[in-house]
N, C-alpha and C positions, 0 to 999 in steps of 0.2 A: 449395393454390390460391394463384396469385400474384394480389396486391390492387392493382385501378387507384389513380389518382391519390385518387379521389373515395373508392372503397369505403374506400382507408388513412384518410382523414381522420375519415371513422364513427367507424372501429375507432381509432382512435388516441383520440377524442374518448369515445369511450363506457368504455375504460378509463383515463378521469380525465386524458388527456394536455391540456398546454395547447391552444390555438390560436393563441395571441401569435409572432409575429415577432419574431428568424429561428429560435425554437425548431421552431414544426411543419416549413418547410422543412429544418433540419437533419434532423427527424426522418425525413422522406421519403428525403433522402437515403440516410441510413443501410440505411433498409428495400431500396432498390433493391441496394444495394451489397452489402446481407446474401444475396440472391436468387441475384448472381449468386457467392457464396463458395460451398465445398465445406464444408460445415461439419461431414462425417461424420468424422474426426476428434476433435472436441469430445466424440466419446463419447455414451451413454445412462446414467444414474447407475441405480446398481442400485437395485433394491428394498430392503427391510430385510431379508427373509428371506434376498433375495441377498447380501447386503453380511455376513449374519454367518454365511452357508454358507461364502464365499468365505476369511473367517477361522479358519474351524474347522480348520484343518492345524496352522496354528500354535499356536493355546489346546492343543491335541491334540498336539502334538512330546514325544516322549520326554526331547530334552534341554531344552528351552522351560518344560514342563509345571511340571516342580517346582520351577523359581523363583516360581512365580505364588500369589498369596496369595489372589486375587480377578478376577474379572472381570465388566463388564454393558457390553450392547448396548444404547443410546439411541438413538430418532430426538428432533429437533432441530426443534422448528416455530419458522418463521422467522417467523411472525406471532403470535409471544411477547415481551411486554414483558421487559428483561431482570432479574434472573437466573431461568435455571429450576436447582433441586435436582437431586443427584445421588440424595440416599440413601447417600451414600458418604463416609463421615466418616474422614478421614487422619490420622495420627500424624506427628508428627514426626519426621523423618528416614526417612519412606517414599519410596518410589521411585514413580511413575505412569507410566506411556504412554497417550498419546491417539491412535487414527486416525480420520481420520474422512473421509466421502467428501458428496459431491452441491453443490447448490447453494443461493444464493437471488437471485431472480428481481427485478433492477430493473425489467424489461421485456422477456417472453417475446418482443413483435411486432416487437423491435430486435435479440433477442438479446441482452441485457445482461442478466450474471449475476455474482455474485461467488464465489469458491471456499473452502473450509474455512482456505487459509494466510490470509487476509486478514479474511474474515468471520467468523471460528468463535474466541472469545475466552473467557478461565477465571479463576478466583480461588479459594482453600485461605481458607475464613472470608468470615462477612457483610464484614470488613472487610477482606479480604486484598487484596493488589496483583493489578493486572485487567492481564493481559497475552496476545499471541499465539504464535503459531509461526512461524517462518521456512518451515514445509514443513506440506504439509495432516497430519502430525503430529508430536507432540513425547514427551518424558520429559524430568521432572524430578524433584530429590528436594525435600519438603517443608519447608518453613521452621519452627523451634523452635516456633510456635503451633501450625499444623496447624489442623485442622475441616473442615466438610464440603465437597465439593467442589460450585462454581458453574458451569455451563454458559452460553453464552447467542452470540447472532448480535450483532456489532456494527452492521451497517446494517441500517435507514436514521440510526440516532439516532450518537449521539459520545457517549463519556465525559468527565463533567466533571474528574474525580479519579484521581489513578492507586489510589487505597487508595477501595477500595466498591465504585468504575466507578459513580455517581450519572450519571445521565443528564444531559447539556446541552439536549437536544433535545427535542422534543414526543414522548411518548411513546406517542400514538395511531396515529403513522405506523407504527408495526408493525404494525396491525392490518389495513395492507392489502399487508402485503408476503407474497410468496408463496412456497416452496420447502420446502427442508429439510437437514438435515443427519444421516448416522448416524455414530456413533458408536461404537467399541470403547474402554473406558476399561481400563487393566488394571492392577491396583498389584501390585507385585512383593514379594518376601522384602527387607528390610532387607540392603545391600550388593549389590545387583546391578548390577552394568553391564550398561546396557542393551544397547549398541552390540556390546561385544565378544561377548554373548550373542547378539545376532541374527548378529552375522559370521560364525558357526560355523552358521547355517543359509540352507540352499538355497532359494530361493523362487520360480525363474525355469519351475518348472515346472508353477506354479499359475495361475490366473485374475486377471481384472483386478477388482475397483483392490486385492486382496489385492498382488498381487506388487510393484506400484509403490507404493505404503504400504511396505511393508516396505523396498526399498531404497531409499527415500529417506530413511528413519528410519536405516539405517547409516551415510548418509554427512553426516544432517543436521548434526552436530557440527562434522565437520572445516570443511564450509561456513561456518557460522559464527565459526569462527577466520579462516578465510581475507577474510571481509568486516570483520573488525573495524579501522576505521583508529584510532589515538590522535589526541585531541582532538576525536573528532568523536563526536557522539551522533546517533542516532534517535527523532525526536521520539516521545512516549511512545503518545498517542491515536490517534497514523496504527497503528502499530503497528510491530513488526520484521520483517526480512527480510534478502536476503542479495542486493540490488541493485545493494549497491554494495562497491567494491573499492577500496584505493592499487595502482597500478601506477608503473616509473617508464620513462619510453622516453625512445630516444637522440635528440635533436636536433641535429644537425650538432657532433656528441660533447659535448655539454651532456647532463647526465641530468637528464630534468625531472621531477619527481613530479605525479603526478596521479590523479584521483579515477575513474574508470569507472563509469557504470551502467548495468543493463539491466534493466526493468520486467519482470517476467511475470504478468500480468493481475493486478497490484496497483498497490501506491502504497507510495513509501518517502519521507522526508525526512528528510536529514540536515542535522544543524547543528553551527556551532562558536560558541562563546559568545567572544564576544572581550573579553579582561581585560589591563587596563583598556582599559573601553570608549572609542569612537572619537568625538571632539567634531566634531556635526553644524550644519554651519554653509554659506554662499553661499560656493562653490569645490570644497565637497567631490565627489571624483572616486574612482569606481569602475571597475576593469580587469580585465577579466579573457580566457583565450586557451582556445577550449572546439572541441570536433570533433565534431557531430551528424551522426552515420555513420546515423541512421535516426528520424524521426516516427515519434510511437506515433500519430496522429491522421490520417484522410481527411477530416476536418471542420473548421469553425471550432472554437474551442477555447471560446469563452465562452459556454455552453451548459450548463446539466446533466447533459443527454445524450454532450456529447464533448470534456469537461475531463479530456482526455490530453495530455498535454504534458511536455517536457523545460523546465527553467529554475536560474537562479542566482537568487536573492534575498537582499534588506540587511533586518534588520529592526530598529526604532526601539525605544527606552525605551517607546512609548508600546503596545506590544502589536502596531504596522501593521508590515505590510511590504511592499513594493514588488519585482514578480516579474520578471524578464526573458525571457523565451520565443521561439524560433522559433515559425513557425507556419506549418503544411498553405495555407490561403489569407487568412487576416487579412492587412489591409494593414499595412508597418512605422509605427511614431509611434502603432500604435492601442491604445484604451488599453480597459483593463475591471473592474469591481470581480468578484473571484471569483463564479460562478453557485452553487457549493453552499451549502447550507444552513448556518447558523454561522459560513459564513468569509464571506457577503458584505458585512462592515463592517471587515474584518479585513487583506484581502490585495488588493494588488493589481496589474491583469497590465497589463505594457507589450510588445508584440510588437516585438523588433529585427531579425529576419529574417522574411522572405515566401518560399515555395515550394522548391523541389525543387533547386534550380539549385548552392549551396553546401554539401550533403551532400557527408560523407567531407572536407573541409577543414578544415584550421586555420585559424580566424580570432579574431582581437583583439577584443574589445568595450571600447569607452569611454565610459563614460555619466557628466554629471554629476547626482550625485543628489540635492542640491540642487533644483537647479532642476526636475528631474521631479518632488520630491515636492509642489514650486510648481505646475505643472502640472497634474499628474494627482489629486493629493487634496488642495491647498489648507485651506484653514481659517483658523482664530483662533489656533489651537496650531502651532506646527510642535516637532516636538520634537528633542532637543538631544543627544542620543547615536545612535550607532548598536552596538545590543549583539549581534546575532547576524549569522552569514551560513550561508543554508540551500542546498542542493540537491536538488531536487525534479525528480520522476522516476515518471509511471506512466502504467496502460495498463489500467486494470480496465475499464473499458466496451469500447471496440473490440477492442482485443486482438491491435494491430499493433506488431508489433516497434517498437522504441524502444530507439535507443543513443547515449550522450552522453558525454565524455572533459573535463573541464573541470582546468586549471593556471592558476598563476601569477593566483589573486584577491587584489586588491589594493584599498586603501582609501587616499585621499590625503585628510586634514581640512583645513579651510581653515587650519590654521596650520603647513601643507608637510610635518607628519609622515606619513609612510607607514607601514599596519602589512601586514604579509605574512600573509595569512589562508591562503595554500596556495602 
């Protein structure tokens, strides 16, 4: 049943939604725009009994079978504080594979949900490194400590540490987050390749999400070579993925290098640490030449509900950093401290383009960032380096294509030096 204006507002309000301006109008939006999408596509996630029917070919393969040392099926309550136990305590130098399928639900009545590549996060030890998958799964082999294996959904909360994964965030918000996760965990015979071992098996003639699990797990590897640029990192807490790319294309026979991204109902940020850092001071100027071939956003972007966006960002010694973004309908010059939780003292958005009109071009940006950071976050402090420059890239809530090409960022400090960040 489609919801009037008034009836949305109930139901939006009775499942804890604000009423503050311009979040509920965003939120209507969205709900209209959901109405009229096709969204059978998006799928129905199986059950648990489905999800490890759908599996049993392969635990079951003749040539599969007798690598495998172990295996368990897990569901995943998203409204668990993180970590939950496996029961499954690893040796060093063992091999794992994870698949895993379903959702968790930021808002059934929006459609906002996030998928196992982005939500579904793991640790070997209480105190092991807390990291994701590029693809809803992964293998890997286990680090000289080994211990039991961690499970756990990263939203709504953040990681404060990469060693533990100690929460930042209030840890009660879990307890109204809704969905789930299953689970295949399977550790292998010491020395197995995963990849080459699945390559020699046929999968196309099985069920879903069995068959699309498994070919994505042959090709997850090569992906991940393919996105890795030198100097540049992923920040650790968003998590990895495989969004972004170096490409280099011909410009009137100049080969420019440049960065590519394309969100798939996630979030990536990339950064480059710049050494020695850049002296921030009145004059300092920021350049860079970017081609936003597609908005992941129909919405304003400063919102909870529809912080999708493409952007460049400078970040300070002091932790801030200051975001540049096109935008769906924000006016340009408008400014906004981040809407999600953790980051809204942290980041902040400046929109330089408005609407539709400049997609598929190349354009120059020249901001001085100085003077915007006079502007937009003022204070008693301004501070006096400039140490990173990120690129930020995602589309987990609406889950509109989104593609961005960014070359040639540049840093001029007030004492005329230039350093060449890309």
């Amino acid at each position: 049943m489609v919801l009037d204006n008034d009836e949305f507002v109930q139901r939006w309000k009775t499942a804890g939604g604000s009423s503050e301006e311009p979040l509920l109008e965003t939120a209507w939006k969205r709900y209209t725009q959901v109405q009229s999408q096709d969204l059978a596509s998006e799928g129905i996630d199986p059950t648990s009994n489905q999800f490890a029917t759908s599996l049993a070919p392969l635990l079951n393969d003749s040539k599969i079978a007798p690598s495998i040392v172990k295996w368990t099926h897990m569901t995943i309550d998203c409204d668990r504080i993180p970590w939950q136990p496996t029961d499954i305590f690893l040796q060093a130098n063992q091999v794992v594979t994870i698949l895993a399928s379903g959702r968790v639900w930021f808002s059934k009545l929006l459609d906002m949900y996030l998928r196992p590549q982005y939500g579904l996060w793991y640790k070997v030890g209480v105190d092991g490194e807390v990291t994701n998958s590029t693809r809803e799964t992964c293998s890997f082999r286990v680090a000289e400590s080994g211990g039991e294996l961690f499970i756990s959904t990263m939203f709504p909360g953040m990681f404060a540490n990469p060693q533990g994964g100690r929460l930042v965030s209030n840890p009660s918000a879990y307890e109204k987050s809704e969905g789930k996760f299953e689970i295949m965990i399977i550790v292998w015979k010491n020395g197995t390749n995963v990849q080459e071992l699945l390559s020699q098996y046929e999968s196309t003639q099985y069920i879903e999400p069995y068959r699309s699990l498994i070919e994505g797990e042959k090709t997850r590897v090569e992906h991940e070579k393919q996105s890795e640029i030198p100097g540049w990192q992923e920040l650790w807490f968003i998590g990895r993925s495989t969004l972004y790319k170096s490409i280099t294309i011909d410009d009137n026979g100049e080969h420019r290098k440049c960065i590519q991204c394309k969100p798939y109902q996630n979030v990536g940020i990339l950064q480059k640490t710049i050494s020695p850092t850049v002296n921030f001071g009145p004059g300092c100027i920021v350049t860079w030449d970017w081609n936003i071939s597609a908005l992941p956003s129909r919405l304003r972007e400063d919102t909870t509900i529809s912080h999708d966006y493409l952007s460049v960002a400078f970040e300070f010694e002091n932790g801030r950093d200051i975001t540049y973004h096109p935008s769906w309908e924000l006016p340009v010059e408008y400014g906004y401290w981040c809407p999600q939780a953790t980051w809204e003292d942290r980041e902040y958005h400046v929109v330089v383009r408005s609407g539709i009109e400049d997609l598929g071009k190349w354009l120059s940006e020249r901001r001085d960032l100085y003077e915007d950071y006079q502007k937009y976050i003022g204070g008693n402090y301004v501070p006096k380096r400039i140490v990173r420059v990120w690129l930020i890239a995602g589309n987990r809530w609406q889950r509109h294509e989104g593609e961005m090409t960014v070359s040639k960022i540049r840093i001029t400090s007030e004492d005329g030096k230039v350093e060449e960040v890309l």
